[in-house]
Gaussian input, Z-matrix of N, CA and C with variables (Angstrom, degrees):
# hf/3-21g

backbone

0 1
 N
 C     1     B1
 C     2     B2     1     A1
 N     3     B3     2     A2     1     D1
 C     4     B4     3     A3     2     D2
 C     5     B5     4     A4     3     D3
 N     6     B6     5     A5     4     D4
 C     7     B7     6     A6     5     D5
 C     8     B8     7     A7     6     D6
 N     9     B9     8     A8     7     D7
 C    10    B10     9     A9     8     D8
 C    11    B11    10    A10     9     D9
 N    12    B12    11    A11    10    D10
 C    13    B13    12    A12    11    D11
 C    14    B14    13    A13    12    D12
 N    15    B15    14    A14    13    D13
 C    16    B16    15    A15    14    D14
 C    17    B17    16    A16    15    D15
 N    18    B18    17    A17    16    D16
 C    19    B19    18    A18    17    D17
 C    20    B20    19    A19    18    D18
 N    21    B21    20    A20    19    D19
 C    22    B22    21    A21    20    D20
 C    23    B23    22    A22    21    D21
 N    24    B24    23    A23    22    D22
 C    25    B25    24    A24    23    D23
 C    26    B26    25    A25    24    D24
 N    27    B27    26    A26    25    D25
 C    28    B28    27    A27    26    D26
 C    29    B29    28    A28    27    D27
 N    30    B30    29    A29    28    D28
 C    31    B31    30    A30    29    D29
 C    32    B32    31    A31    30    D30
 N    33    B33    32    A32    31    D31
 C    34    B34    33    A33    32    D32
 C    35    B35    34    A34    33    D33
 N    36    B36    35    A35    34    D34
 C    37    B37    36    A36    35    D35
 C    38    B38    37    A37    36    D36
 N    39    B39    38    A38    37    D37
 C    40    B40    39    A39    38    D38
 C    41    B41    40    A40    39    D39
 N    42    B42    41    A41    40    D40
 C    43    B43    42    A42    41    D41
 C    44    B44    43    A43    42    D42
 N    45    B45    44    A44    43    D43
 C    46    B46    45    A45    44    D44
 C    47    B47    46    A46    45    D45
 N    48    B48    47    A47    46    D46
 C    49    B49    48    A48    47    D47
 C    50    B50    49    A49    48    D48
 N    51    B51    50    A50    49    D49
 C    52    B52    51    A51    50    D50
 C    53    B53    52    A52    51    D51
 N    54    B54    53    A53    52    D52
 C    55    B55    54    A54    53    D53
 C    56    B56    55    A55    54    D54
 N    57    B57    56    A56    55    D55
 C    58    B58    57    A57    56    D56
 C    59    B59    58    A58    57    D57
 N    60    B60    59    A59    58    D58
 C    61    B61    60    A60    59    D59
 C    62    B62    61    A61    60    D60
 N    63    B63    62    A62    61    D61
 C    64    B64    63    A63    62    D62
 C    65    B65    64    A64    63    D63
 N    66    B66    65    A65    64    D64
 C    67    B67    66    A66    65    D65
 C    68    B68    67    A67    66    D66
 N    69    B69    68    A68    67    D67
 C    70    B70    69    A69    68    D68
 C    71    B71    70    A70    69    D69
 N    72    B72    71    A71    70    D70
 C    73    B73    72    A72    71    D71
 C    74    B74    73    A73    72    D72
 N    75    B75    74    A74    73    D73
 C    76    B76    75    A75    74    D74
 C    77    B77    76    A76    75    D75
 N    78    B78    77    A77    76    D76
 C    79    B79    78    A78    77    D77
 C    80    B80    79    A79    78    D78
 N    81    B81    80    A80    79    D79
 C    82    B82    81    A81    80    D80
 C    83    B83    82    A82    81    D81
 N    84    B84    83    A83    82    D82
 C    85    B85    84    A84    83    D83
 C    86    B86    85    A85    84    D84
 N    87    B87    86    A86    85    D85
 C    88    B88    87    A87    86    D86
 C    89    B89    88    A88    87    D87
 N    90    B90    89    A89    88    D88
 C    91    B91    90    A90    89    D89
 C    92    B92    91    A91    90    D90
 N    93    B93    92    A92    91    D91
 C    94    B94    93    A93    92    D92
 C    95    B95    94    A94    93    D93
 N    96    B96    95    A95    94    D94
 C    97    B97    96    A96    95    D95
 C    98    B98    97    A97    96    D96
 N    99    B99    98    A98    97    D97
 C   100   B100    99    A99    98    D98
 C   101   B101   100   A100    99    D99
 N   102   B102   101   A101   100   D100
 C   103   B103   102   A102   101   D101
 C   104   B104   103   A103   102   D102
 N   105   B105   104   A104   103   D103
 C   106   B106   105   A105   104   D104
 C   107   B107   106   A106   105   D105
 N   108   B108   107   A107   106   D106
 C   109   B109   108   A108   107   D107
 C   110   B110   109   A109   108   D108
 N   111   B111   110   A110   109   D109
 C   112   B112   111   A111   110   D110
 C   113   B113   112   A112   111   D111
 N   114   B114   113   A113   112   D112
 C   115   B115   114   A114   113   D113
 C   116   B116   115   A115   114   D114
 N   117   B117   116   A116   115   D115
 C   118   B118   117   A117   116   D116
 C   119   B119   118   A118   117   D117
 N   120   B120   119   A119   118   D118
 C   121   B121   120   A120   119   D119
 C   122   B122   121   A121   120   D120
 N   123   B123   122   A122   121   D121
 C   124   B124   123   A123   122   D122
 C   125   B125   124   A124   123   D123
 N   126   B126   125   A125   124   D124
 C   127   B127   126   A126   125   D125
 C   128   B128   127   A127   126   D126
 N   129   B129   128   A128   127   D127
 C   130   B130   129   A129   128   D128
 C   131   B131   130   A130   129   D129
 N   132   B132   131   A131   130   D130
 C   133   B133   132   A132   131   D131
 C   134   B134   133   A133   132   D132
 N   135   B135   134   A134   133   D133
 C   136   B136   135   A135   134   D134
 C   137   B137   136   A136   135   D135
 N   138   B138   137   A137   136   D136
 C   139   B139   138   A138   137   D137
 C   140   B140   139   A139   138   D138
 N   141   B141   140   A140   139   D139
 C   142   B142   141   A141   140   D140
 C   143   B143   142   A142   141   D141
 N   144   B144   143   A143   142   D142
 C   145   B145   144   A144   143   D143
 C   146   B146   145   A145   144   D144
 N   147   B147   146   A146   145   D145
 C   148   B148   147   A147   146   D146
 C   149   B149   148   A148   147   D147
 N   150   B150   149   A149   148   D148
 C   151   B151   150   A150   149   D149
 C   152   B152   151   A151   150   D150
 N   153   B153   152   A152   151   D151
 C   154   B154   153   A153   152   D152
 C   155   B155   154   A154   153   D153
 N   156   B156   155   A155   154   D154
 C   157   B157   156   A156   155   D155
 C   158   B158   157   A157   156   D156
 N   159   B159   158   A158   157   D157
 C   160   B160   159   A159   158   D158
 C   161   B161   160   A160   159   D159
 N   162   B162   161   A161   160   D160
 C   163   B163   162   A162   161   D161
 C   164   B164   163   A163   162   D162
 N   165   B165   164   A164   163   D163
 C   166   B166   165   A165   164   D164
 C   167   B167   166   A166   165   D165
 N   168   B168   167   A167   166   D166
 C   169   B169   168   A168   167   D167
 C   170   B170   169   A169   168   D168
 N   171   B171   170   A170   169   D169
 C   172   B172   171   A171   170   D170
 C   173   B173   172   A172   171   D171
 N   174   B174   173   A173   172   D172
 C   175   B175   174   A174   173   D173
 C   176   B176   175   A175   174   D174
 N   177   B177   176   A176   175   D175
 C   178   B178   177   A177   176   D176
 C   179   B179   178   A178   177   D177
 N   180   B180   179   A179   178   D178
 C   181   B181   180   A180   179   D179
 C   182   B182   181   A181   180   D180
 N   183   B183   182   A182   181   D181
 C   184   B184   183   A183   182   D182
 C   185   B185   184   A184   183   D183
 N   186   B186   185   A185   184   D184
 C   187   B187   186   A186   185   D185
 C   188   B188   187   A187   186   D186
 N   189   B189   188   A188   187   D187
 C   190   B190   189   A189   188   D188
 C   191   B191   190   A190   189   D189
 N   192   B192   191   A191   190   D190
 C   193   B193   192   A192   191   D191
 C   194   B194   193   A193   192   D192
 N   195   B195   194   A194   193   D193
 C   196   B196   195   A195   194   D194
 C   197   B197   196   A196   195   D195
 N   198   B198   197   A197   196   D196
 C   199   B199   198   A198   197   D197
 C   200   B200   199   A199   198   D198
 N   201   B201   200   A200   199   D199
 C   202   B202   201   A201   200   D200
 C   203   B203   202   A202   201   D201
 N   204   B204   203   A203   202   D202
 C   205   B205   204   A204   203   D203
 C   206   B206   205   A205   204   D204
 N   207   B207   206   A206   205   D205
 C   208   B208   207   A207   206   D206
 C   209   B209   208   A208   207   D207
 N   210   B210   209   A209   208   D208
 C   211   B211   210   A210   209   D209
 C   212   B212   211   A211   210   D210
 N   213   B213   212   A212   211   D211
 C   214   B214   213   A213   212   D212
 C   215   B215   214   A214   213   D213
 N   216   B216   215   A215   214   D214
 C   217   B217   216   A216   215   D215
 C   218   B218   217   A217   216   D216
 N   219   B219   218   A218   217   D217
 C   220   B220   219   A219   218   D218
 C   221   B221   220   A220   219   D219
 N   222   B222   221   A221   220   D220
 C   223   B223   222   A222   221   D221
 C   224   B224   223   A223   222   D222
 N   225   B225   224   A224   223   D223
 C   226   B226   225   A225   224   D224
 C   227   B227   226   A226   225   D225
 N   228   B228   227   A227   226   D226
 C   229   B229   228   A228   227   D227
 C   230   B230   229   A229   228   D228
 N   231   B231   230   A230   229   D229
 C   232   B232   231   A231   230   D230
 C   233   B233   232   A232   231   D231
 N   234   B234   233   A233   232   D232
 C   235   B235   234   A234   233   D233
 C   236   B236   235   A235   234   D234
 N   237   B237   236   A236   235   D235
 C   238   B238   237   A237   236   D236
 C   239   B239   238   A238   237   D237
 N   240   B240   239   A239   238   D238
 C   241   B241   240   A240   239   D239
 C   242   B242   241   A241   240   D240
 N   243   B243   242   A242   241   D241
 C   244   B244   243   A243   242   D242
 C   245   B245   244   A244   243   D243
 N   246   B246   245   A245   244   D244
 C   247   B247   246   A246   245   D245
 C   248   B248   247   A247   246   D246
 N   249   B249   248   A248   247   D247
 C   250   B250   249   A249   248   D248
 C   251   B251   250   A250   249   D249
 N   252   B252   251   A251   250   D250
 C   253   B253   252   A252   251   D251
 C   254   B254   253   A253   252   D252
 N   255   B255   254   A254   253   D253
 C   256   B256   255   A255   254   D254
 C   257   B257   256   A256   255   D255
 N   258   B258   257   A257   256   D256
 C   259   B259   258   A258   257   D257
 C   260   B260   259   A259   258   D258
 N   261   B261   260   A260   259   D259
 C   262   B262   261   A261   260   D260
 C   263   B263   262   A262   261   D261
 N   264   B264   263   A263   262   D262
 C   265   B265   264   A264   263   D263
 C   266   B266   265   A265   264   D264
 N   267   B267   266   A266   265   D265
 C   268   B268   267   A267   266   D266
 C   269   B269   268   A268   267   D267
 N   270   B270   269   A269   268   D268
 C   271   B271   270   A270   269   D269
 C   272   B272   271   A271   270   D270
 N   273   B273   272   A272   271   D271
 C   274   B274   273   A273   272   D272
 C   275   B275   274   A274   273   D273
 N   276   B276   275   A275   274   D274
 C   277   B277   276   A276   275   D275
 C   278   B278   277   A277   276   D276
 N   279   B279   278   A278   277   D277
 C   280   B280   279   A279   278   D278
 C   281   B281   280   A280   279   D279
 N   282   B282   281   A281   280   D280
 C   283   B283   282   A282   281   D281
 C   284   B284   283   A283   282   D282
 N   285   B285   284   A284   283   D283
 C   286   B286   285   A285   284   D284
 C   287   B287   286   A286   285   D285
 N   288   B288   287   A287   286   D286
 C   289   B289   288   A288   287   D287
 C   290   B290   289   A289   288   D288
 N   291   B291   290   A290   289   D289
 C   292   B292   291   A291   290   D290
 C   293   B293   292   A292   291   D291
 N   294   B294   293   A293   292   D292
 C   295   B295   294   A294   293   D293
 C   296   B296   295   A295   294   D294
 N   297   B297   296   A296   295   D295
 C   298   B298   297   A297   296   D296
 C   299   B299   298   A298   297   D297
 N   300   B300   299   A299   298   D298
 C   301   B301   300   A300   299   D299
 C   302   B302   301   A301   300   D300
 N   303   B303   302   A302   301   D301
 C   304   B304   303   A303   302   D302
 C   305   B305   304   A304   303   D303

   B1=1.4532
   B2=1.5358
   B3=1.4415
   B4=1.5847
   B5=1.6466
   B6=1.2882
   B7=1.1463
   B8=1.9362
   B9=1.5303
   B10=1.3723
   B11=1.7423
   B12=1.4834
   B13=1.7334
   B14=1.2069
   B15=1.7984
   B16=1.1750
   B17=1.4948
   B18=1.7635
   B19=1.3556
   B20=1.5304
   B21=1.2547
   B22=1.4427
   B23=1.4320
   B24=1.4092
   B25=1.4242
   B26=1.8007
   B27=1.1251
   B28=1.7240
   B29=1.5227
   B30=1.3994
   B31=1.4281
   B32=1.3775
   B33=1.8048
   B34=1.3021
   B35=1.7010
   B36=1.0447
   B37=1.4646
   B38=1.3918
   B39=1.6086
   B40=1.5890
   B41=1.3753
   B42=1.4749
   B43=1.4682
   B44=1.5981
   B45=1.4198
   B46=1.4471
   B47=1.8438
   B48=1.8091
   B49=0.9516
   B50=1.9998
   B51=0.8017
   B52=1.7907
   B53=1.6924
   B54=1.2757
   B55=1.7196
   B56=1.2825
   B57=1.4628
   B58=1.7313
   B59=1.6586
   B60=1.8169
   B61=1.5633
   B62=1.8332
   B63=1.0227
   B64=1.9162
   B65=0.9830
   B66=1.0323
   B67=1.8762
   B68=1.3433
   B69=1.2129
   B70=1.5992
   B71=2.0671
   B72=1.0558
   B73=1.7705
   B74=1.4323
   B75=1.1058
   B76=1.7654
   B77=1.8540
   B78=1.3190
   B79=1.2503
   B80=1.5927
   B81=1.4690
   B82=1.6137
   B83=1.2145
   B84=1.2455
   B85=2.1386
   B86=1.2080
   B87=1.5674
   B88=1.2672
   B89=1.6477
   B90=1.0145
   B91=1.6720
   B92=1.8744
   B93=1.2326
   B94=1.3448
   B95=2.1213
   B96=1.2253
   B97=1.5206
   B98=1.5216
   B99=1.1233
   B100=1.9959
   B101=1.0715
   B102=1.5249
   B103=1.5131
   B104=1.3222
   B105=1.3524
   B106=1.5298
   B107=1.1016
   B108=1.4876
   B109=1.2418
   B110=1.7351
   B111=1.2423
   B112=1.5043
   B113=1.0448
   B114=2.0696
   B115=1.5763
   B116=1.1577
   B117=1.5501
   B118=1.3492
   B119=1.6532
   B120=1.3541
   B121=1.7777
   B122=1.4602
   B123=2.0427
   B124=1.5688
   B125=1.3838
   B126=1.1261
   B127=1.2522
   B128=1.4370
   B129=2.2165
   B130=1.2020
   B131=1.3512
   B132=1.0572
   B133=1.6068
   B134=1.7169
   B135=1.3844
   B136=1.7291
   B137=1.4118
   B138=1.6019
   B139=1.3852
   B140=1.7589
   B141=1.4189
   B142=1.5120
   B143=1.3397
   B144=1.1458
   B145=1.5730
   B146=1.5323
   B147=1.3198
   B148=1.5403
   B149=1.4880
   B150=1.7644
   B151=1.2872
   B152=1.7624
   B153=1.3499
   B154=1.6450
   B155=2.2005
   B156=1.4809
   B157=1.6825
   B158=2.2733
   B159=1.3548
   B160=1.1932
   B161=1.2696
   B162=1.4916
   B163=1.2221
   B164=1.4367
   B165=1.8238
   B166=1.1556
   B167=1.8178
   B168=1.3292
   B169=1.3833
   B170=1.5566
   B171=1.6758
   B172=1.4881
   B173=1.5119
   B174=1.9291
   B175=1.3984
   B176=1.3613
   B177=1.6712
   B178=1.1625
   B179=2.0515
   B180=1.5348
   B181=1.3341
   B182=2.0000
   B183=1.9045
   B184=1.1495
   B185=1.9801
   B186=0.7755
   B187=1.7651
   B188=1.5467
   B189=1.2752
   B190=1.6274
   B191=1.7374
   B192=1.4765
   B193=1.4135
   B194=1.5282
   B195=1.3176
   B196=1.5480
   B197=1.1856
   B198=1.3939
   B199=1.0100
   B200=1.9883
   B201=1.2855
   B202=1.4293
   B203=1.2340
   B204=1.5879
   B205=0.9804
   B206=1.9714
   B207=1.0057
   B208=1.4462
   B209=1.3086
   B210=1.7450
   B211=1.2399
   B212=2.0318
   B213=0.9528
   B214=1.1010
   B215=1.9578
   B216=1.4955
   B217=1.1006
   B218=1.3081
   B219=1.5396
   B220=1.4342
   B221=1.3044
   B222=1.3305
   B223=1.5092
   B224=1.2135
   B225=1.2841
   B226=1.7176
   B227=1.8627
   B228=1.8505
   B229=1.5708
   B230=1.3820
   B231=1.0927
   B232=1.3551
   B233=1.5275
   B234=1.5676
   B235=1.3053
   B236=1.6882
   B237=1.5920
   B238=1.4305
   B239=1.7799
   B240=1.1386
   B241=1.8093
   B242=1.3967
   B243=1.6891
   B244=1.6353
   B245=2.0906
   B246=1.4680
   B247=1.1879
   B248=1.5860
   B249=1.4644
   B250=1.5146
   B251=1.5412
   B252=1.4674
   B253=0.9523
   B254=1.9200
   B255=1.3292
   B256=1.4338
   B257=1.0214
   B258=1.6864
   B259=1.4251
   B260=1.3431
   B261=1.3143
   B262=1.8868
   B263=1.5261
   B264=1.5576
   B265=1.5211
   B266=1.4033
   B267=1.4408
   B268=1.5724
   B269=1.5809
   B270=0.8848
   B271=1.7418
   B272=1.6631
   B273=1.4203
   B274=1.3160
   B275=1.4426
   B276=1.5282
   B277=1.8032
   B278=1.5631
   B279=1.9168
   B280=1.8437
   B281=1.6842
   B282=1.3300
   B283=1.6687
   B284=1.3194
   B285=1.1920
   B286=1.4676
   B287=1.4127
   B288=1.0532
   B289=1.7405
   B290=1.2236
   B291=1.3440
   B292=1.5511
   B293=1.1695
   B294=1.2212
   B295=1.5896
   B296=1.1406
   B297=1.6262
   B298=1.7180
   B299=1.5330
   B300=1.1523
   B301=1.5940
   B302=1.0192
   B303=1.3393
   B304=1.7497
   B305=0.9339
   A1=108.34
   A2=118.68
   A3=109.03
   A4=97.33
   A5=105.46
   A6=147.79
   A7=104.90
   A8=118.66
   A9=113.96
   A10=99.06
   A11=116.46
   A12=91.69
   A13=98.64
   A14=144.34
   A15=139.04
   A16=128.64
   A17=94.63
   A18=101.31
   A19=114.49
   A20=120.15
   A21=121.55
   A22=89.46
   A23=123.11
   A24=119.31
   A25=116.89
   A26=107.48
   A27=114.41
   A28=92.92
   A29=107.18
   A30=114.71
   A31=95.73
   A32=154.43
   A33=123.37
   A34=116.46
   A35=117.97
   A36=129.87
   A37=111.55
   A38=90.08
   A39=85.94
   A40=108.54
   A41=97.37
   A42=116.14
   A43=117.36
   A44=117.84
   A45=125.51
   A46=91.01
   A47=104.12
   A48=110.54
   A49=105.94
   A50=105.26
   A51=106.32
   A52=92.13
   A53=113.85
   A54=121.99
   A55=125.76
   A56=99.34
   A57=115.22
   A58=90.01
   A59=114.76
   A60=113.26
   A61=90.44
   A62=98.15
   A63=101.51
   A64=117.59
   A65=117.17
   A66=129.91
   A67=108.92
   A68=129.20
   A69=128.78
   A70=89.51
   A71=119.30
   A72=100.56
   A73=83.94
   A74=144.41
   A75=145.51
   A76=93.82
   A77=144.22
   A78=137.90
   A79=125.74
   A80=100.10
   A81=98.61
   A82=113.75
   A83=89.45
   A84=103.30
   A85=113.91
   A86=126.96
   A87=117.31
   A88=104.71
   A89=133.91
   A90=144.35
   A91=101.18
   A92=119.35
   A93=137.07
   A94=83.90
   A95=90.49
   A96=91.54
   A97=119.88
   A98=114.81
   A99=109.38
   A100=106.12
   A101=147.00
   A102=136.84
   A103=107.85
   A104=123.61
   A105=110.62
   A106=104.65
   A107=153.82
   A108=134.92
   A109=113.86
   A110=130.00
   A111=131.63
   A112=137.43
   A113=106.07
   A114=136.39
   A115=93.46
   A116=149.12
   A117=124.23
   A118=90.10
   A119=109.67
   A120=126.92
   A121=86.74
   A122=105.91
   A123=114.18
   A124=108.65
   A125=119.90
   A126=104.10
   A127=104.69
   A128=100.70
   A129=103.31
   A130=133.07
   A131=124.10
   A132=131.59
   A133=114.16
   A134=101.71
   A135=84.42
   A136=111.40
   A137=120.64
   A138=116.87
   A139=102.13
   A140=122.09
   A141=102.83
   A142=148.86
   A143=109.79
   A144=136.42
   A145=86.56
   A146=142.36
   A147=123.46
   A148=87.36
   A149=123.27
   A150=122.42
   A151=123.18
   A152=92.91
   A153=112.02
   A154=102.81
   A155=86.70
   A156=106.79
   A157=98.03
   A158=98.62
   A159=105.77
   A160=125.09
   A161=126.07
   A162=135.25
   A163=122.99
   A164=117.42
   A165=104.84
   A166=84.09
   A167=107.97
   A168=105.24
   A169=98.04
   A170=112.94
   A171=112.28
   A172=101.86
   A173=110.41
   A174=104.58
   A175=103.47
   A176=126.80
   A177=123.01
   A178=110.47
   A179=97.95
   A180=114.63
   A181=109.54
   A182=108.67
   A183=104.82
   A184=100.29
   A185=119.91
   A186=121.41
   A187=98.58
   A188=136.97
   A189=110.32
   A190=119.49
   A191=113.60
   A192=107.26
   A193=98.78
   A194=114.25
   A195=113.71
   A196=122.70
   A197=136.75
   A198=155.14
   A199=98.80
   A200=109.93
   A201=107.58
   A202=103.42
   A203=121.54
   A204=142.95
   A205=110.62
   A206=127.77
   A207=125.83
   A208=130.10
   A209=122.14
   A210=119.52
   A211=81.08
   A212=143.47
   A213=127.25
   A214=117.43
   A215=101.80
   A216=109.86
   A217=141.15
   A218=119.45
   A219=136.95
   A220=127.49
   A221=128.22
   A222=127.17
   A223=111.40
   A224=125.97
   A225=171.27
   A226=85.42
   A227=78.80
   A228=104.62
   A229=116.10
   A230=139.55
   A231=147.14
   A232=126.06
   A233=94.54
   A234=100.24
   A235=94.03
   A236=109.28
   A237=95.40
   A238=144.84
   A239=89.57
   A240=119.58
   A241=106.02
   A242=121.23
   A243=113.04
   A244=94.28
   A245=94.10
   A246=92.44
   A247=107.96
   A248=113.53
   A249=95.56
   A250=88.95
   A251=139.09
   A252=140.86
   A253=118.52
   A254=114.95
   A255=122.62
   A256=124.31
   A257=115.09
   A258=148.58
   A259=102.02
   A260=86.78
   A261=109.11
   A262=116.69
   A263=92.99
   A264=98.85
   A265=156.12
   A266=96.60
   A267=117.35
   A268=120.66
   A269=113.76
   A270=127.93
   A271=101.83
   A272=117.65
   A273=143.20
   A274=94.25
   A275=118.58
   A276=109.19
   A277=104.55
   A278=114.06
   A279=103.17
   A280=103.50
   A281=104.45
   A282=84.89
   A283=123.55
   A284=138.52
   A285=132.35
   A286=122.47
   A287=123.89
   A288=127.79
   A289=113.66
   A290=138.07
   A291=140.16
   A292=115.16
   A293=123.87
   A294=135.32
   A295=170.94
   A296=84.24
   A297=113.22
   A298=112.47
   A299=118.71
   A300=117.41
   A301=97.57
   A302=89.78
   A303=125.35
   A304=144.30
   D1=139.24
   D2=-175.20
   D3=-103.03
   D4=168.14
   D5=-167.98
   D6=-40.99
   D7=-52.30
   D8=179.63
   D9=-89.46
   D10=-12.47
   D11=-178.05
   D12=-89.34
   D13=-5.81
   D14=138.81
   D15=-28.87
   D16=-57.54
   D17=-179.58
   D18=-64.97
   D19=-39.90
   D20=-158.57
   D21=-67.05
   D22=-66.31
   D23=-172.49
   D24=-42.53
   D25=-45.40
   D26=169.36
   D27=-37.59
   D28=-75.22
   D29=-145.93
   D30=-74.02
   D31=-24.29
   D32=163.67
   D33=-69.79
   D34=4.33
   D35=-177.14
   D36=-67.45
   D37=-44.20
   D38=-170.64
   D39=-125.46
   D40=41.10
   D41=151.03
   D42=76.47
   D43=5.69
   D44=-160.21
   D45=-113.77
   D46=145.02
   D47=-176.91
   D48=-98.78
   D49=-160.08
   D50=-155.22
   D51=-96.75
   D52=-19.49
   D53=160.03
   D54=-58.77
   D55=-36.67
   D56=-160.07
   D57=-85.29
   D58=-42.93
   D59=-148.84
   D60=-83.59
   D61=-11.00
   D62=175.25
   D63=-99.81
   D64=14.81
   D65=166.49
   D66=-120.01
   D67=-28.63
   D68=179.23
   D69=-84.32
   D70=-30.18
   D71=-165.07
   D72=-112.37
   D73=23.14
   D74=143.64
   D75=76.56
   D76=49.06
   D77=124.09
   D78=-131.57
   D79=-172.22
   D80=-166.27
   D81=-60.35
   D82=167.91
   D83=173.02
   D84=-69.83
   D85=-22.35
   D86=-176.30
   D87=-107.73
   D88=1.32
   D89=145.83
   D90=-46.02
   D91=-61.60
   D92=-149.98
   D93=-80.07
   D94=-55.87
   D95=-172.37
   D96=-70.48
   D97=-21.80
   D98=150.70
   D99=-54.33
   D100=-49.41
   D101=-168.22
   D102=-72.93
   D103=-40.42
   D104=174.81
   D105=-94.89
   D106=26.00
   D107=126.19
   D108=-89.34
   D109=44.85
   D110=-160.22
   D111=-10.84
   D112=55.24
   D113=174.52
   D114=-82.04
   D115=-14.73
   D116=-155.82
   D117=-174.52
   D118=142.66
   D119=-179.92
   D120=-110.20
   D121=126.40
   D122=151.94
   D123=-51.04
   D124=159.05
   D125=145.54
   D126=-127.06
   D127=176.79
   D128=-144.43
   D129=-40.75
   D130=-26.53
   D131=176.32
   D132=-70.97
   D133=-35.99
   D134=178.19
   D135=-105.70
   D136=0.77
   D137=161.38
   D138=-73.85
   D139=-39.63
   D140=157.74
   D141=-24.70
   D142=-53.41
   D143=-164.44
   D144=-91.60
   D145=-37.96
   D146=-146.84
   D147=-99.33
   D148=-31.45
   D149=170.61
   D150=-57.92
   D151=-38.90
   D152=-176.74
   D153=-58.65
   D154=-47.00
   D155=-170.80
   D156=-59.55
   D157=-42.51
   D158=174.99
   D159=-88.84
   D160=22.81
   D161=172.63
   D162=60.22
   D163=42.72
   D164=-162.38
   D165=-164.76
   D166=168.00
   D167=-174.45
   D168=-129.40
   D169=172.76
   D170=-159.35
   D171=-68.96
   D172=-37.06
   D173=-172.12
   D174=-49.38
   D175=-59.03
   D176=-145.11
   D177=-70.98
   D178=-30.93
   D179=174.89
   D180=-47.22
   D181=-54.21
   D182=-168.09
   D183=-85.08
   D184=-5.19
   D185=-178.42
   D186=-98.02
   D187=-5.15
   D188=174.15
   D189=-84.75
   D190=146.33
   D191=-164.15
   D192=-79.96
   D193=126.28
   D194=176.11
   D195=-44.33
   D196=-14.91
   D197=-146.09
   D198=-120.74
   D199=-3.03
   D200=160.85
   D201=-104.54
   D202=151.23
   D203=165.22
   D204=-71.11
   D205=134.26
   D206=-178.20
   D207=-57.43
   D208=-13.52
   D209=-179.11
   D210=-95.93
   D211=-52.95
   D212=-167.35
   D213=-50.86
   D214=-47.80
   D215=146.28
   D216=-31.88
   D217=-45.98
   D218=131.74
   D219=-41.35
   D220=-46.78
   D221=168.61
   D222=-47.38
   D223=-61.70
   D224=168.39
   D225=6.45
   D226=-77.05
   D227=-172.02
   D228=-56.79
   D229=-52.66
   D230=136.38
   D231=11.47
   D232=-63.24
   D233=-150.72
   D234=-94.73
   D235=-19.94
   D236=157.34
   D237=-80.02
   D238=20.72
   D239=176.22
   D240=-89.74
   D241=-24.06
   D242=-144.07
   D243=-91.98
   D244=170.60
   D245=177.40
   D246=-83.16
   D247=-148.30
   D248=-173.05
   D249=-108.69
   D250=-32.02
   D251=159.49
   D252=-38.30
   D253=-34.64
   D254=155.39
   D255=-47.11
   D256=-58.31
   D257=169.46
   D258=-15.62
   D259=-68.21
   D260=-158.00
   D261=-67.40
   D262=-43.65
   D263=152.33
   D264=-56.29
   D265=-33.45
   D266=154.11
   D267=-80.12
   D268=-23.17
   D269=167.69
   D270=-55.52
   D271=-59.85
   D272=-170.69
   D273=-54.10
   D274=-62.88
   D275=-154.65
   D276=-86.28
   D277=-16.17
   D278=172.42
   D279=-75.34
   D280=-39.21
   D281=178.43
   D282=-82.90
   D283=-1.35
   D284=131.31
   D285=-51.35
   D286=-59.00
   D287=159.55
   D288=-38.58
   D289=-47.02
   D290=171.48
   D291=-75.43
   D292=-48.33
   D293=147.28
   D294=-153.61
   D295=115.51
   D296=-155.28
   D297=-46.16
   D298=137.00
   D299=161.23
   D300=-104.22
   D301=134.75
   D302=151.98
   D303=-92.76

């Protein structure tokens, strides 16, 4: 996957249109929209800011497996914040969710 069909998918993820993500990183809509049509590579400084605008940083942007979907990707991050007592707790309510007793 290249670099703006990354971005575009980021950015319908979190629900913002290519107007909104060019108003939070201060240029036009059609600046933002060369990168997700892959006419043009940010470079590092404004793939920063558009990552920063999208709640995510370049490491985490170039390390996700394409093959995750972005809110899981989001969990991901999450769940490495929790304590271990969280852990255990969230362990507890997916395997009830996966399987229910009856």
């Amino acid at each position: 996957m290249q670099i703006g069909d990354k971005l575009r998918s980021l950015r319908k993820s979190r629900g913002l249109t290519t107007s909104e993500l060019a108003d939070k990183v201060s240029v036009s809509q059609s600046y933002i929209s060369r990168f997700e049509n892959n006419r043009a590579v940010p470079d590092v400084d404004m793939l920063a800011r558009i990552l920063e605008a999208l709640g995510t940083s370049i490491a985490s942007f170039f390390a996700n497996d394409d093959s995750l979907p972005p809110e899981l990707d989001e969990l991901l991050k999450t769940a490495k914040k929790l304590t271990p007592s969280q852990i255990k707790a969230v362990q507890h309510l997916l395997d009830e969710m996966v399987h229910p007793q009856s």
